[in-house]
C-alpha positions in Angstrom: 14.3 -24.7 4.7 12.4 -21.2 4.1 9.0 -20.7 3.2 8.0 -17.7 1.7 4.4 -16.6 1.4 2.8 -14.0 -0.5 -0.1 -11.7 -0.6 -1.7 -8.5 -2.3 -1.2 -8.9 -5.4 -4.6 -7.7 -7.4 -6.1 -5.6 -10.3 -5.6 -1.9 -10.3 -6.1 1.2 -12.1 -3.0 2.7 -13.1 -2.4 5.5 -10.6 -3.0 3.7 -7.9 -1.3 1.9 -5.1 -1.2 -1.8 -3.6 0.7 -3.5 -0.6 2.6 -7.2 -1.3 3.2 -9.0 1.5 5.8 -11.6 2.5 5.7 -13.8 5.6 8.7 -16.2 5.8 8.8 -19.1 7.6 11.3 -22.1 8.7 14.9 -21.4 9.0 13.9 -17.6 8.8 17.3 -17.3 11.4 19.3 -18.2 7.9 18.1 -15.2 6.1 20.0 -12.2 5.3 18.5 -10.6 2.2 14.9 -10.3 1.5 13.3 -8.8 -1.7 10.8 -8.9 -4.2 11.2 -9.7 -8.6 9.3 -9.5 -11.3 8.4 -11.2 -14.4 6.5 -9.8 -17.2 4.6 -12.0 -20.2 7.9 -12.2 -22.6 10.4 -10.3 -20.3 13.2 -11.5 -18.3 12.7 -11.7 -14.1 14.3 -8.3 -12.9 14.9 -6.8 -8.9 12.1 -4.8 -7.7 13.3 -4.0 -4.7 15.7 -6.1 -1.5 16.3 -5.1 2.2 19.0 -6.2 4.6 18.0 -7.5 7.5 20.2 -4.5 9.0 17.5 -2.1 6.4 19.7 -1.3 3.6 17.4 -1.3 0.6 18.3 -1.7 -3.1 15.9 -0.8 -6.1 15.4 -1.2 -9.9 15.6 1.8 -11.8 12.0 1.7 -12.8 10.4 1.8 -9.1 12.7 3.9 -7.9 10.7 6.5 -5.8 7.5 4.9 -6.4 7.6 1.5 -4.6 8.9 1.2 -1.2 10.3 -2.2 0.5 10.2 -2.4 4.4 11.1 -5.5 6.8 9.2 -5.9 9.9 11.8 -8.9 11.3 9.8 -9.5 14.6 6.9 -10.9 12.3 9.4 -11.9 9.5 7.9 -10.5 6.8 8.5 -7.9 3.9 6.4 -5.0 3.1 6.7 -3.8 -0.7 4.5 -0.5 -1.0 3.6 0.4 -4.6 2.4 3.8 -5.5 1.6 5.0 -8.7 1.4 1.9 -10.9 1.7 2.0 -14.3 0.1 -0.7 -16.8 3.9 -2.0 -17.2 4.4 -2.2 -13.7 1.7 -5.5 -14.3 3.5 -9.1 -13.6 4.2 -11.6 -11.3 5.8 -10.8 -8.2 8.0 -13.4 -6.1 9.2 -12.9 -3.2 12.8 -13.9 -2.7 15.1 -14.8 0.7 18.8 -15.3 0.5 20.5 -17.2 3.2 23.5 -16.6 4.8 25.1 -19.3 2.4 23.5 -17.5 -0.1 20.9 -20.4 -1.0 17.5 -18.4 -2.8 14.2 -19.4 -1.6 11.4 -18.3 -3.4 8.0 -17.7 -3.0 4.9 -19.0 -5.6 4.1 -15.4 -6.9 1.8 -13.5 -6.7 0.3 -11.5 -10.2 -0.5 -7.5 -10.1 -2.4 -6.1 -12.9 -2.1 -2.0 -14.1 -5.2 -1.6 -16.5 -5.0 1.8 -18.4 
């Protein structure tokens, strides 16, 4: 089993930046890919970003070159950066682990807010 714990998630002004956080805990020996989603009110859960535990890094079109997504593995946690937010950047962000057998774990979100 994998716990996955967020933090950072708050209300911003669009334009400006916040830091999610994402300690894992457990099997963390299991896990292979780490990564944050997204759900909006009405909108389906998309990729934000995911990093290898080797540091390859993936990202949806809509953060790319905006948000970044680092792995610190000695303290088994993800980093996910965000820079200039925009009001639809607002939802809830989970973390997500996949195993090596490719079992999800998820974290409990955590909700960022973009005012205009």
């Amino acid at each position: 089993q994998v716990q996955l714990v967020e933090s950072g998630g708050d209300l911003v002004q669009a334009g400006g930046s916040l830091r999610l956080s994402c300690a894992a805990s457990g099997s963390i020996f299991s896990i292979n890919v780490m990564g944050w989603y997204r759900r909006a009110p009405g909108k389906q859960r998309e990729l934000v970003a995911a990093i290898t535990r080797g540091g390859r890094t993936n990202y949806g079109d809509s953060v790319k070159g905006r948000f970044t997504i680092s792995r610190d593995n000695a303290k088994n946690t993800v980093y996910l950066q965000m820079n200039s937010l925009k009001p639809e950047d607002t939802a809830v962000y989970s973390c997500n682990a996949v195993a090596m057998s490719g079992y999800n774990y998820w974290g409990q979100g955590t909700q960022v807010t973009v005012s205009s």
